[in-house]
N, C-alpha and C positions, 0 to 999 in steps of 0.2 A: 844186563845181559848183552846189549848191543853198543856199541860205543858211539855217543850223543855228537862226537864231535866231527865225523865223515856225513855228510851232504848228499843226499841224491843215491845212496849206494843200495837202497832196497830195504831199508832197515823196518819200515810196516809192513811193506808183501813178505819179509819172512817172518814177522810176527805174524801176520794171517795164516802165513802156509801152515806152523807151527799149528797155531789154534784150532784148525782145521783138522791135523793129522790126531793131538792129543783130547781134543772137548767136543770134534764133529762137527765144528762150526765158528763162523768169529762170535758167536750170538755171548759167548763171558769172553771174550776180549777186550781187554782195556787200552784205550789208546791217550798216551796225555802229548799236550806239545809242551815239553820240558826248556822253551822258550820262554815259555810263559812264568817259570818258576825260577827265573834267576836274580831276583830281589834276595836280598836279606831273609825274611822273613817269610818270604813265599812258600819255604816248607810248610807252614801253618795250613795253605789251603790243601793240600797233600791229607795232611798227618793229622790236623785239626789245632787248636791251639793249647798249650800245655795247660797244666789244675792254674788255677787263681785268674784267668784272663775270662773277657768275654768272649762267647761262643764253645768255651771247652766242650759243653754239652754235647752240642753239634757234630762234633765230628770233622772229619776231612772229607776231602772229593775221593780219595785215594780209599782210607778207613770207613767210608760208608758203602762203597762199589763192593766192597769184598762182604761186609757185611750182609747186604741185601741180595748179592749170588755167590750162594754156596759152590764151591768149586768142587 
């Protein structure tokens, strides 16, 4: 939605403002630092890891957030 790659330009206060005008609140706002996911393989902590790995169970940070509030 916001482009990852501009610095400094506001890009969480207008996902809050957002959150705010559509859910009443940041309280289901999800915030990631997409820094942190730029390995290879760092979808996985997102998304969870695909059938035949360890952890598939689990889930991701991303697939378990939505799961556990309903939007």
């Amino acid at each position: 939605m916001i482009n990852k790659n501009y610095k400094w330009i506001g890009k969480t206060e207008l996902s809050k403002s957002i959150a705010e005008q559509v859910f009443g609140g940041e309280r289901k706002l999800l915030i990631f630092d997409m820094s942190e996911y730029s390995a290879e393989q760092s979808d996985q902590r997102l998304i969870g890891a695909p059938p035949g790995y360890v952890g598939y169970d689990s889930g991701g940070e991303l697939t378990n957030a939505v799961k556990e509030n309903s939007f």
